[in-house]
N, C-alpha and C positions, 0 to 999 in steps of 0.2 A: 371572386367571380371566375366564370369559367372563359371565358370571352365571348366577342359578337357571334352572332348567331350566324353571319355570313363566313365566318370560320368554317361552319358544319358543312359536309359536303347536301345537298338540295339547295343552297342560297336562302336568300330573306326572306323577310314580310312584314308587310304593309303596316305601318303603326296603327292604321286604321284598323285594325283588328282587337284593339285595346279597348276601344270603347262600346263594345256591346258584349256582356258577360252571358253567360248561358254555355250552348253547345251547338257547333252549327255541324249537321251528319252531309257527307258526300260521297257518295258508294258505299264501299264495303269499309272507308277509311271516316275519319274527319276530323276536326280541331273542337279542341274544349278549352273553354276560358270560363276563369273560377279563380278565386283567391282558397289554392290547395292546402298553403303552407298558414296562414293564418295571420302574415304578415302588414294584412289590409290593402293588400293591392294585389291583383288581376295578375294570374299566370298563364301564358299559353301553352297547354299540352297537346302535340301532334306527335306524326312515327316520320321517321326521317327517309323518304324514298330510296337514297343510295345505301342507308347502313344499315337499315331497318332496328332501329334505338327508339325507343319513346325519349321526347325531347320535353323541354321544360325551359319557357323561357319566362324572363320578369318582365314587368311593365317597363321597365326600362330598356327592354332590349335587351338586356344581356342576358347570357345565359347561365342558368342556375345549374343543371342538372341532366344527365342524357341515364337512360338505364335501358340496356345495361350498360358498366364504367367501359369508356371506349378501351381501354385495357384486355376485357373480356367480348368473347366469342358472339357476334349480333343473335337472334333469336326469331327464327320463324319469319311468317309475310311481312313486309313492312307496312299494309296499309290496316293499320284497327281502329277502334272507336274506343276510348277511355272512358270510364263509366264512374260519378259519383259516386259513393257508398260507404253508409257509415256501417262497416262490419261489426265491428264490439261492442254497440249500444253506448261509447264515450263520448255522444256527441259532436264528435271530430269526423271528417269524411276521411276514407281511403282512397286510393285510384283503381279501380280492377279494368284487366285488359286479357285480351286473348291474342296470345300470337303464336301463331302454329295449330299444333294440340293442345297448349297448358293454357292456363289459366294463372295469371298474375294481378299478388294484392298488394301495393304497394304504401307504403306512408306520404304524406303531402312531400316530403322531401326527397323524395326519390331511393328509402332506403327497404328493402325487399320486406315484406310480413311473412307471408306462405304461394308456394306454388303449388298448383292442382297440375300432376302429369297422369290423371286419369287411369292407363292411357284411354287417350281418345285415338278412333281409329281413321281417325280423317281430319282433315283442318276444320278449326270454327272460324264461323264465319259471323261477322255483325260483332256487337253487345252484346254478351250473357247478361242474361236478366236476374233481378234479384228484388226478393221482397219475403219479408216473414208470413210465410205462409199458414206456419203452425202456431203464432201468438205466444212464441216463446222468448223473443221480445230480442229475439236476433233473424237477420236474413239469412235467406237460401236461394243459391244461384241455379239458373237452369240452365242449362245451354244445349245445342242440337251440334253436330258434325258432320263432315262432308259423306260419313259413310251411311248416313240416317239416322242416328247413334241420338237418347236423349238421356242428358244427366242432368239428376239434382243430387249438388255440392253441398255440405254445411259449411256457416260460417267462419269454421277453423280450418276449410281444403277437404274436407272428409268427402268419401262419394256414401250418400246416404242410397240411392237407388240408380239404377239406367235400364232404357229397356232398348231395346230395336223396335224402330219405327219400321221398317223392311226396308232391300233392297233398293226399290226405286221411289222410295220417299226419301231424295234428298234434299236436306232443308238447307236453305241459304240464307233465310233468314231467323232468327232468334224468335221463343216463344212469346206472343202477350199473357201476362198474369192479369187476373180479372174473377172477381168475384160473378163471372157471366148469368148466374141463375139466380143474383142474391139472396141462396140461402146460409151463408154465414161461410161457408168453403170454398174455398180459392179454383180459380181451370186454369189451366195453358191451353192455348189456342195459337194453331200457327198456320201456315199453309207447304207443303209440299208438292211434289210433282205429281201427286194422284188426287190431289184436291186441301181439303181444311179439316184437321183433327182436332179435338179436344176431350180431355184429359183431367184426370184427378191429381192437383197439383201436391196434395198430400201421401197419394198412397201411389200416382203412377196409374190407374185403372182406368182404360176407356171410358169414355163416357158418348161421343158420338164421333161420325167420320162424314162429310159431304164429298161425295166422290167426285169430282171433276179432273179434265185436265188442261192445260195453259192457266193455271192459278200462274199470279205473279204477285210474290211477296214485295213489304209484309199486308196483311189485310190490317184493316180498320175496326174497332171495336166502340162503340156509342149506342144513344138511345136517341137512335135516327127517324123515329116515329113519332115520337112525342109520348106516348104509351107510359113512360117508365119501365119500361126495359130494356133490355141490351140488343141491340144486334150486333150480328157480324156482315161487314162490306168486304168484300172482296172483287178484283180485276180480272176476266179471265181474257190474254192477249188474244189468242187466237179467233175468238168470235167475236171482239170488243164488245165485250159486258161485262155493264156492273150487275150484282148480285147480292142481294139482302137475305140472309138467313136469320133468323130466329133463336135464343138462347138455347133451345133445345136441335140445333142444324137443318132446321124444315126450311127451304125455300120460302121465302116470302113475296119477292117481286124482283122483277131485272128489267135493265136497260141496254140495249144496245144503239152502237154507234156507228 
């Protein structure tokens, strides 16, 4: 063992945090609890505010694991979101995370796979998203940048495409992947500072754009009609309204407060 957890510089937490597995998100940061390593109990991964390390601690309390090894140089914001993901089709999950620009995929036990240093030309922000979009029976990550910057990664770190979203579509928060028109091909759907775009999650190619502004990620994606299709929900701060679009971005009805 590495020792208590109250060694680290940020202090403890709550044992109460053992027994509810899942992921709970809060801000741009949050805690993931998940049995990573396979050892049948419950690990909690969080980023450590003073050193900014992804931490790794057991159901016991103790500490398994920080990455990077306090030895080596910390890495980028300290507040990210760790993302389940089985990248190799082996059945076993990875951890992917973002901190800074890069993209990191790590093994349940805190030992490094592949780094994606893009570059990206601004920080990510949230979870990059990931799902086989192409039915080639591995995933593909997408993720956005602080500079409007959108990349989809392969499985192995490769950057398969990116485009510029433009100047003042900066996204802060990560794309939804969603079959939105179900015709058998995947969209990304996100919101920006000029409004909600969506996207060919295969090739990159517009598909439509709702122009507004005070969008405040991330939007909602369900079949909030009853209909059998998808819409998109989205918040806009500045006139407090909700807004219901259509799989194809045609307004459909809003609410304000």
């Amino acid at each position: 063992m590495l020792g208590r957890l109250d060694n680290l510089p940020g202090g403890g937490l709550s044992t109460q945090a053992r027994s509810c597995p899942g992921t709970l998100s809060g801000g741009s940061g949050g805690l993931t609890v998940w049995d990573v390593d396979g050892d049948k109990g419950n690990e909690v991964l969080f980023t450590s505010r003073n050193e900014g390390r992804l931490v790794c601690l057991g159901s016991d309390l103790e500490l398994r694991w920080v990455f990077p090894p306090m030895d080596q140089p910390r890495l980028g914001a300290p507040f990210v979101k760790v993302s389940l993901v089985d990248v190799d089709n082996d059945g076993v999950f990875e951890l992917s995370l973002a901190l800074g620009q890069k993209l990191y995929v790590l093994r349940g036990r805190g030992d490094l796979v592949w780094v994606w240093d893009g570059p990206a030309l601004g920080s990510i922000y949230g979870a990059p998203q990931a799902y086989d979009v192409d039915d080639d029976g591995y995933v593909e990550f997408f993720l956005t940048d602080g500079s409007g910057r959108l990349y989809r990664i392969s499985h192995g770190g490769e950057t398969v495409w990116s485009r510029n979203l433009g100047s003042s579509s900066l996204a802060v928060a990560q794309p939804t992947i969603c079959d939105l028109d179900r015709d058998g091909g995947y969209e990304l759907v996100w919101a920006t500072a000029e409004g909600v775009c969506c996207i060919d999650a295969e090739t990159g190619a517009d598909e439509w754009v709702y122009q507004a502004s005070d969008v405040v990620p991330p939007i909602a994606v369900a079949d909030v009609n009853g209909d059998h299709e998808y819409e998109v929900v989205l918040w806009k701060k500045g006139l407090g309204k909700v807004v219901c679009l259509s799989f194809y971005g045609a307004e459909l009805w809003s609410w304000e407060h």
